[in-house]
C-alpha positions, 0 to 999 in steps of 0.5 A: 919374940919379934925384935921391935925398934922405934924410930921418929920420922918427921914428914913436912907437906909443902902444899906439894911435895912431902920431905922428911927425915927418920931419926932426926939428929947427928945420925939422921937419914933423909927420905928420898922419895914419898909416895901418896895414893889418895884413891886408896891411901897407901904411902910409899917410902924409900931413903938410902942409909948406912949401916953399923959398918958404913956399908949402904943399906936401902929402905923401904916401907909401903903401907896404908893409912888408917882413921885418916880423919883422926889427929893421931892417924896411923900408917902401917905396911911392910918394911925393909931395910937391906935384906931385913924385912918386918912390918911397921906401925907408925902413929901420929903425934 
């Protein structure tokens, strides 16, 4: 069985550039950069966290958007947060 943990990221568009948080609340880790490729819809995110201990821990997921036209759109790829890697599925809400 895989291990699944659901998380909230919140992204923001500016017109320019796309910010965001994941997990929002007191343990909360900012999104240091977002990628966007608009010629084949894949999006690049990475954000430099903690773990359990306090020890820094890097992620980052890289995946493609889906139903691009639908409200509730999904980007789904590949995560990795330290030495830990799995996919992802993200969906609009």
């Amino acid at each position: 069985m895989t291990q699944r943990n659901q998380i909230t990221i919140v992204m923001n568009w500016d017109g320019k550039n796309v910010t965001g948080i994941i997990n929002p609340g007191p343990d909360s880790v900012p999104l240091g950069s977002i990628y966007v490729d608009p010629t084949n819809w894949t999006v690049r995110i990475e954000a430099d966290a903690k773990d359990a201990s306090g020890k820094p821990v890097h992620i980052a997921a890289e995946g493609h958007l889906a139903d691009i036209g639908s409200y509730h759109r999904t980007l789904a790829g590949s995560w990795t947060q330290g030495a830990v890697k799995g996919d992802f599925k993200l969906t609009r809400d």
